[in-house]
C-alpha positions in Angstrom: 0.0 0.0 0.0 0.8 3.6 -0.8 2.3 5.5 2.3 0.4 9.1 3.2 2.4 11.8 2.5 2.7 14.5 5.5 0.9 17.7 5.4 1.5 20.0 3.2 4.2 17.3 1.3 1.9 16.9 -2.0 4.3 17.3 -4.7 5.0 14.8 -6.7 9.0 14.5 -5.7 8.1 14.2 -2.6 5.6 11.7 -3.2 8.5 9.8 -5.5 9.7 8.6 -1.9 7.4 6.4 -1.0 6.9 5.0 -3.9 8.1 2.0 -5.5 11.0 2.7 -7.6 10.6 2.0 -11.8 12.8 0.0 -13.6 13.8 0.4 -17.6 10.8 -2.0 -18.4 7.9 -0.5 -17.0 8.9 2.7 -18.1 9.4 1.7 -21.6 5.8 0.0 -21.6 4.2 3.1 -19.8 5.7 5.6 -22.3 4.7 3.2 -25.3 1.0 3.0 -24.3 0.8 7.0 -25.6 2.9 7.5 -28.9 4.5 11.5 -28.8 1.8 12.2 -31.2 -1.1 11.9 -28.9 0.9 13.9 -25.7 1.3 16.7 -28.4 -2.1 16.5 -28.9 -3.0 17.4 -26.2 -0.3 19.2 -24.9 -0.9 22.1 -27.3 -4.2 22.9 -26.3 -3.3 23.6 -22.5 -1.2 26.1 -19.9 1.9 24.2 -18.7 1.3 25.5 -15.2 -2.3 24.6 -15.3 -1.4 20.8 -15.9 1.3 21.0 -13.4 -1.4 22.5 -10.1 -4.4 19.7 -11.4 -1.2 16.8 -11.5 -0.1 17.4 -8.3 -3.5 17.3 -6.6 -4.8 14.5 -8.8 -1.9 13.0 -7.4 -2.5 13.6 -3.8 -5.7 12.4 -4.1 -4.4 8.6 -5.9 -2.0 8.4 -3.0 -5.0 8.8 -0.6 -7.2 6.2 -2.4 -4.2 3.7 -3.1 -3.5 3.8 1.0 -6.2 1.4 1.2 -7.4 -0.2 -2.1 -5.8 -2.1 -5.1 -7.4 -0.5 -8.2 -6.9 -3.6 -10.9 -5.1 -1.9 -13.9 -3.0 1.1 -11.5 -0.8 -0.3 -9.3 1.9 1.4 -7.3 4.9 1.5 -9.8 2.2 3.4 -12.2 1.6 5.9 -10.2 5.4 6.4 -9.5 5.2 6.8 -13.5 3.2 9.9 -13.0 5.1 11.5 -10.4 8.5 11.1 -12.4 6.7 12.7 -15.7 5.3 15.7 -13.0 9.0 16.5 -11.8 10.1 15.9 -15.4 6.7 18.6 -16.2 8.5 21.2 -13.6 11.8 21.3 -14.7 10.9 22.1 -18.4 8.8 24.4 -17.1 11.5 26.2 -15.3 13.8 25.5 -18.6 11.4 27.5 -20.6 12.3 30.8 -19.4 16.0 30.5 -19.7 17.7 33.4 -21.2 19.3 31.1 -23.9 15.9 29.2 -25.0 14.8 33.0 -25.0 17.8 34.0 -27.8 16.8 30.5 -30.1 12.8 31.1 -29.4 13.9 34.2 -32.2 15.7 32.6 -34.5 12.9 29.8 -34.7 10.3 32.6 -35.7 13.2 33.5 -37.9 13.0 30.6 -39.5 9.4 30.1 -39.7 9.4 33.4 -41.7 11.5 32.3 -44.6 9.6 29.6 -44.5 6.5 31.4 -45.5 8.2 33.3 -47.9 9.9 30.0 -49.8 6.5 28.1 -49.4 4.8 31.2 -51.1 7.4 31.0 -54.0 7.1 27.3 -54.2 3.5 27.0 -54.6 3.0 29.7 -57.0 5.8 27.7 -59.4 3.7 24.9 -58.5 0.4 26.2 -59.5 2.0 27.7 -63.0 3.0 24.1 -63.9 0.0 22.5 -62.7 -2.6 25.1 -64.6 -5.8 23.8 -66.3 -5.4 20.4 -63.9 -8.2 20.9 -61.4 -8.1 17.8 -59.5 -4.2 18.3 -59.0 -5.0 22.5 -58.0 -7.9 21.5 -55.7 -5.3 18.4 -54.1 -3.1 21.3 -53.4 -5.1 23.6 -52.4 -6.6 21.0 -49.6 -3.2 20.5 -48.1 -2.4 23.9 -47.3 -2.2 24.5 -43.6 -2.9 27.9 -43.4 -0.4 29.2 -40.6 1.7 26.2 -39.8 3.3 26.0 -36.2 7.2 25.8 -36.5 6.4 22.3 -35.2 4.3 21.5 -38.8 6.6 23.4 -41.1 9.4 20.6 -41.5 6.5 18.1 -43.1 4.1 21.1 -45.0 8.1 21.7 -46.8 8.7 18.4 -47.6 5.6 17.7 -49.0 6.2 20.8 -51.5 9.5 19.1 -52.4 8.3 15.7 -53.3 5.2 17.3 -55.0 7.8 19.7 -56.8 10.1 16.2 -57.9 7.0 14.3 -59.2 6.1 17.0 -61.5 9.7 16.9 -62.5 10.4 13.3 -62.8 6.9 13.2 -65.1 7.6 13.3 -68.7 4.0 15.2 -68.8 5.0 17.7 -66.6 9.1 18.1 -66.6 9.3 20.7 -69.5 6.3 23.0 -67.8 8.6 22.4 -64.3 11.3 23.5 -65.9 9.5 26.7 -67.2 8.3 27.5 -64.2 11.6 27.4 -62.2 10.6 24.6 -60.3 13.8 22.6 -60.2 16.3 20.7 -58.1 17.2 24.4 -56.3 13.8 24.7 -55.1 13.4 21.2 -53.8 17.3 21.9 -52.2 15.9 24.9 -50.3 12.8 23.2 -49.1 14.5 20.8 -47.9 17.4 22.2 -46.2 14.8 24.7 -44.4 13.1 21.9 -43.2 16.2 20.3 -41.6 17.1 23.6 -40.3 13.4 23.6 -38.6 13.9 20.1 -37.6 16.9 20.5 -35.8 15.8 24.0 -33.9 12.2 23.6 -33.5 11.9 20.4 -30.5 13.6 22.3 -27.7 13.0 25.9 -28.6 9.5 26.5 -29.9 6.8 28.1 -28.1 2.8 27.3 -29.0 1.6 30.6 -30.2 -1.3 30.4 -27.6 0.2 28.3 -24.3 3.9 30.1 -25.2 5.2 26.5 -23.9 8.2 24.7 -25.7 7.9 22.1 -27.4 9.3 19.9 -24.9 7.0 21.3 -21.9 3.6 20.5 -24.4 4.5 17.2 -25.0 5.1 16.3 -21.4 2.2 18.2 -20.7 0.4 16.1 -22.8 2.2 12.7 -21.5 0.8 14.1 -17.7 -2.3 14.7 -19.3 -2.8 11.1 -20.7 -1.9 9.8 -17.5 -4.7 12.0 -15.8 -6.7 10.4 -17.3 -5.6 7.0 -17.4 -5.5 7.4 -13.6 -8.9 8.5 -13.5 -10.4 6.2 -16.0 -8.8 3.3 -13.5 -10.1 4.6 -10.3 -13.9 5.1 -12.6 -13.9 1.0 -14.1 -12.9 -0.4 -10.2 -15.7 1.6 -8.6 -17.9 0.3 -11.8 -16.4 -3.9 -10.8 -17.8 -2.9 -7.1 -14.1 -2.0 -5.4 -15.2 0.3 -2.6 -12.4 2.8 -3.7 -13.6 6.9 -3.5 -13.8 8.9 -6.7 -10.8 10.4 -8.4 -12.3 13.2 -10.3 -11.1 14.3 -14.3 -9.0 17.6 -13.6 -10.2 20.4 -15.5 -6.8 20.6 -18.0 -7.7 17.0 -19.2 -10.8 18.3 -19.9 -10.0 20.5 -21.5 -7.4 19.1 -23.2 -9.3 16.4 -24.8 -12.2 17.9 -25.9 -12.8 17.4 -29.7 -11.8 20.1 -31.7 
């Protein structure tokens, strides 16, 4: 059984203590059962410190109810999961505002800039080749993004370089391609920009709206997962008749998953 944690000792290092300590295993198995995809999701839709308050008393409260029940599905070591990703939450947290993320933050927007200058170049040479096709200008036209995060520009360039090499590589379309200036240069700067992106954006960008990196959202949104995980696991043993209290959904996972 979980131990109680003192008054007033509800964070979740604190908590680590008591806890059973994780090997390499479980961890691999509790990171794999939410792919980074899914934490982003999430994680871009919410405030860093938000997540970090509800996690902390979500987690108070599973400590509490895990003192005297076993909830099938969330043992101990899962739990202990939680509480390492919450510390992991805090430090990024503090990370964020470090004079040096603060000098790359700029030359990310930097970058996103020329991007939307080469992506307005690219799809204009594009569109010049592609003229009188309206299936192909309407496929285009669906896949625009219209104000990419930094985190998106790396793909929305590379898909204007492959569609910029199958035009060229077609016999039906090379000559038009090489017209319109849409040639092995333009496909070169696409895709160095994108490598450039790719190698700046995953520690330095901030969501336009949450102003969290990229590493903060995506913990956020590992936390948030395992919220609600937590929650759904307390909810399916009070359903099997396990007299265990209530662990309600904090208001960020609410949030967080709501469908857009």
């Amino acid at each position: 059984m979980a131990t109680p944690l003192a008054p007033g000792k509800r964070l979740a290092e604190k908590l680590l203590g008591t806890l059973p300590k994780l090997d390499p295993r479980r961890r691999e198995l509790y990171r794999g059962q939410f792919s980074n995809q899914q934490c982003w999701a999430w994680g871009d839709r919410t405030w860093s410190a938000n997540v970090l308050a509800d996690a902390e008393r979500t987690i108070g409260r599973a400590n509490v109810l895990l003192t005297n029940h076993t909830v099938p599905g969330y043992p101990l070591a899962r739990l202990a999961w939680l509480c390492e990703l919450t510390v992991e939450l805090k430090r990024a947290i503090a990370e964020d505002d470090l004079p040096e993320l603060r000098v790359r933050l700029g030359e990310t927007r930097a970058l996103a800039r020329r991007a939307t200058t080469l992506r307005t170049k690219a799809v204009n040479r594009i569109k010049a080749v592609l003229m009188g096709n309206r299936p192909a200008l309407a496929d285009l036209a669906r896949g625009r993004i219209d104000k990419p995060t930094p985190q998106r520009w790396p793909g929305v360039l590379r898909v204007l370089a492959h569609r910029a090499r199958t035009l060229i590589d077609d016999d039906a379309t090379s000559l038009l391609a090489e017209d319109s200036a849409v040639n092995a240069e333009l496909i070169t700067s696409l895709e160095a920009l994108a490598d450039e992106l790719d190698a700046l954006v995953p520690t330095t960008w901030r969501g336009a709206v949450t102003n969290d990196s990229t590493v903060t959202s995506h913990l956020e949104g590992r936390v948030l997962r395992e919220l609600a995980f937590a929650c759904d696991r307390v909810r399916a043993a009070r359903a099997e008749g396990v007299a265990v209290g209530s662990l309600p959904l904090p208001p960020s996972v609410r949030a967080a998953s709501r469908r857009r």
